[in-house]
Backbone as numpy.savetxt, mean C-alpha at the origin, in Angstrom:
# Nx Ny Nz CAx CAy CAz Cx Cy Cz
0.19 -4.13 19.48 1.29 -4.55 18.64 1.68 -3.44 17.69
3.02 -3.50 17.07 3.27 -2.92 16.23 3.56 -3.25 14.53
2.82 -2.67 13.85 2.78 -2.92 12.60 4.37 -3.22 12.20
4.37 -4.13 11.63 5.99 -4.29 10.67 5.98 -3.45 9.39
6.93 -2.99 9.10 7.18 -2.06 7.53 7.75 -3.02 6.57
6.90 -3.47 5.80 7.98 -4.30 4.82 7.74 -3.82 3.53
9.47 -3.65 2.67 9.73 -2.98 1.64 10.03 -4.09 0.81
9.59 -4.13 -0.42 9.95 -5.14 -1.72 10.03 -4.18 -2.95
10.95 -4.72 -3.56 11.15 -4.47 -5.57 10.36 -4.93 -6.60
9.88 -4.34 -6.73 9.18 -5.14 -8.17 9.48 -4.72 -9.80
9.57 -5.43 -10.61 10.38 -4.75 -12.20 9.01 -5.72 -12.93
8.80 -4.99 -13.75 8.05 -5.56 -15.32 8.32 -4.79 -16.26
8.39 -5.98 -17.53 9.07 -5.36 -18.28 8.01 -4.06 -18.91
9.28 -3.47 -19.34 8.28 -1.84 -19.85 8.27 -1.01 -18.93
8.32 -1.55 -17.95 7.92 -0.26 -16.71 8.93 0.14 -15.69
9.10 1.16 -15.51 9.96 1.80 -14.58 9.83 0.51 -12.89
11.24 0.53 -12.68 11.22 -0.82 -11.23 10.57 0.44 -10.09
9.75 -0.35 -9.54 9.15 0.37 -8.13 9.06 -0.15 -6.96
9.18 0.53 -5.63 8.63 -0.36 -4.54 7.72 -0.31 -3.88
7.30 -1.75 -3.18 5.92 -0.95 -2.57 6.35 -0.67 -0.80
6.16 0.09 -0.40 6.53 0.07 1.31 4.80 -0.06 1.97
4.81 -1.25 2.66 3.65 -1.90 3.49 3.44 -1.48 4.99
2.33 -1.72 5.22 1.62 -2.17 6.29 1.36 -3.45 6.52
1.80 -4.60 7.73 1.27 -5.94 7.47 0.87 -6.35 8.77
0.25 -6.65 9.21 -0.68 -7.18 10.36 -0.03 -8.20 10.70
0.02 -9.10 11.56 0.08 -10.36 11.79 -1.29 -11.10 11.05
-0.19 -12.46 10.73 -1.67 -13.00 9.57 -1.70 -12.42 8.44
-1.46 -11.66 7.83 -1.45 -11.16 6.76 -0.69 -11.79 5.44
-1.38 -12.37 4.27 -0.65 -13.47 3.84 -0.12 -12.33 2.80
1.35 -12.64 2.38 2.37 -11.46 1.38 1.53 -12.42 -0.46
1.39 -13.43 0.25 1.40 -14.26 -1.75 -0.19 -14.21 -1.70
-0.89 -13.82 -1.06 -2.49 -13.63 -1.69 -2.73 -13.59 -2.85
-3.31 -14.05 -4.03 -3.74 -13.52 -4.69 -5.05 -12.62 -4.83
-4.09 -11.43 -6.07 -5.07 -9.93 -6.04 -6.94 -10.19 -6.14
-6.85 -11.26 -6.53 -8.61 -11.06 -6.74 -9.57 -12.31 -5.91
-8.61 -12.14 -4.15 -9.65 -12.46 -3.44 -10.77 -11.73 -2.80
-11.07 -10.43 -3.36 -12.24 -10.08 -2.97 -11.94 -8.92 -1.96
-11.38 -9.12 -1.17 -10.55 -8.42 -0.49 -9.83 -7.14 -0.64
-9.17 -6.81 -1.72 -8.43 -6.14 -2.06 -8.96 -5.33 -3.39
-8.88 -3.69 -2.93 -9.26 -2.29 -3.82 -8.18 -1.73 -4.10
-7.68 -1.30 -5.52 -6.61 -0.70 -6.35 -7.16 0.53 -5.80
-5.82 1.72 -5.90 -6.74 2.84 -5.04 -5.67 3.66 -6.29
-6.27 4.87 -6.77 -5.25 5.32 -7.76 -5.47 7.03 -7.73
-4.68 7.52 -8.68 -4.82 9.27 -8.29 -4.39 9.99 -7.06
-3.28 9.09 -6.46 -2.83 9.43 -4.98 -2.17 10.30 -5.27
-2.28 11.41 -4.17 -1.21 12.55 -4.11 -0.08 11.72 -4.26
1.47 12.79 -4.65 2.81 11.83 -4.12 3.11 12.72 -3.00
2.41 12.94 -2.08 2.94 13.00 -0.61 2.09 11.52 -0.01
1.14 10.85 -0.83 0.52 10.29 0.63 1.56 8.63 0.73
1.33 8.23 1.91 1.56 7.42 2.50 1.09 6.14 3.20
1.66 5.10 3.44 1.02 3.97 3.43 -0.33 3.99 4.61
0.72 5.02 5.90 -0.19 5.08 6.81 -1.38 5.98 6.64
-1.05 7.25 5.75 -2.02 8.40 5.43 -3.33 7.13 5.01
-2.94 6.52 3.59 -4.15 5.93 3.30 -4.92 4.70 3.71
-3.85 4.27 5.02 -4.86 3.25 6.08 -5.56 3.78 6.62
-4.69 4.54 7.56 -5.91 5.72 8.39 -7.35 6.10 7.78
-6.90 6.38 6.66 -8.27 7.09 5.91 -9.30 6.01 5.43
-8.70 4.94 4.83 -9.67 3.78 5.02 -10.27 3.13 5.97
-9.47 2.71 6.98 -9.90 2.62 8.02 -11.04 3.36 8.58
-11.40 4.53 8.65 -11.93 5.77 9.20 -13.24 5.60 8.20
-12.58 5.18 7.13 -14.07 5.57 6.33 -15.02 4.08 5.73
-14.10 2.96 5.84 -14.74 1.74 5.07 -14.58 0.43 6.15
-13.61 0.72 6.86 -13.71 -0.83 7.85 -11.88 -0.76 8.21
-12.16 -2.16 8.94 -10.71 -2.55 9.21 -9.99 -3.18 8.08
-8.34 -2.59 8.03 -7.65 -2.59 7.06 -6.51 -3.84 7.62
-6.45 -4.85 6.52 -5.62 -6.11 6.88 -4.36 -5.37 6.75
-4.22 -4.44 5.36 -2.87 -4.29 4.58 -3.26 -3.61 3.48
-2.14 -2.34 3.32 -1.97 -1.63 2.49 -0.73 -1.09 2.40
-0.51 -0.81 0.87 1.02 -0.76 0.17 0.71 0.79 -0.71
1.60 1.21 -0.85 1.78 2.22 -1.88 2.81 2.00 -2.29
3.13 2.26 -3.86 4.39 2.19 -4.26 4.94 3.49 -4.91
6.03 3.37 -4.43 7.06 4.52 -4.16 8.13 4.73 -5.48
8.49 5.65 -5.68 9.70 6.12 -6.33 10.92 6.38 -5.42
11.92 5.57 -5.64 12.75 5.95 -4.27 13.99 6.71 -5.16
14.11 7.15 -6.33 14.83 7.97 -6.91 14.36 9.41 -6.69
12.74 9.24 -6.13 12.62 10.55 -5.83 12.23 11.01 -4.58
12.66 12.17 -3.86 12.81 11.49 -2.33 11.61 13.36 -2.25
11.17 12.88 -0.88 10.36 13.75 -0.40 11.20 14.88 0.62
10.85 16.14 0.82 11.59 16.81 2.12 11.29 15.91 3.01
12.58 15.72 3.78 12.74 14.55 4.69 13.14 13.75 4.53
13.75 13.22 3.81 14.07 12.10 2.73 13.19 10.72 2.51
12.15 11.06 2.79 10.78 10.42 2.34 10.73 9.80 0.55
10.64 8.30 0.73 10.03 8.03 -0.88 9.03 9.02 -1.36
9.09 9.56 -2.50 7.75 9.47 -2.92 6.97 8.78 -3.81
5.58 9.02 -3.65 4.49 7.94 -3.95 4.30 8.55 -5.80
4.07 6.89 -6.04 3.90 6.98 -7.69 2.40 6.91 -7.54
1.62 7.52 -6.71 0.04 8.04 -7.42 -1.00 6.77 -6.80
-0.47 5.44 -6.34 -1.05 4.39 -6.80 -1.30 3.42 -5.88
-1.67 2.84 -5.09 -1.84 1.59 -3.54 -2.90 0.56 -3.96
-2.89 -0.28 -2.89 -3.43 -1.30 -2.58 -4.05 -1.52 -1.36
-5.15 -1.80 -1.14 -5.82 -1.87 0.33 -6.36 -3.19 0.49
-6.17 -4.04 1.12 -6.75 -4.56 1.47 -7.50 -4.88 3.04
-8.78 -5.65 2.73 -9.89 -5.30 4.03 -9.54 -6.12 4.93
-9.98 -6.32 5.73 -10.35 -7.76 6.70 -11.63 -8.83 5.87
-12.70 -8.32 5.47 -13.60 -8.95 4.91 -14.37 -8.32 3.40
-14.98 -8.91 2.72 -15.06 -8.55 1.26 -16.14 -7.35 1.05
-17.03 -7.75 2.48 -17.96 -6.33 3.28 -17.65 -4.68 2.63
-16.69 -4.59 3.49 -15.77 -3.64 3.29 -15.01 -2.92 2.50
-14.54 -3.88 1.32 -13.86 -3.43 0.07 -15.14 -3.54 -0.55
């Protein structure tokens, strides 16, 4: 199968609006809440990396990856016209093992 790309907005107040561009599996629930166990804040990201850069790499190094997001600056674009990344993602595992 092929992974779906799904892009959302998010605004709070105080903070610059960002998006996150995903990875989502089938099954993959979007309204989870953050503190099922599941899910590692990942921070200090280059702004070249990417949603897939840092599945791959999880994947490779901690287990199977349900879903992971990075969120992007899309005012600022990469050669290529690539978002770039505000530093910052979300991973989540298949099981709590793992994260």
């Amino acid at each position: 199968f092929a992974p779906a790309q799904v892009q959302s907005s998010h605004s709070f107040p105080g903070m610059a609006p960002y998006t996150m561009l995903s990875m989502n599996t089938p099954g993959a629930n979007l309204g989870a809440p953050v503190s099922n166990g599941k899910r590692v804040y990942v921070g200090n990201l280059s702004f070249r990396t990417s949603w897939m850069t840092l599945k791959d790499f999880f994947r490779a190094e901690c287990g199977p990856v349900r879903r992971c997001d990075v969120a992007v600056d899309e005012t600022k674009l990469m050669p290529g016209g690539r978002p770039c990344s505000k530093g910052w993602g979300v991973i989540e595992f298949e099981n709590e093992m793992d994260a």
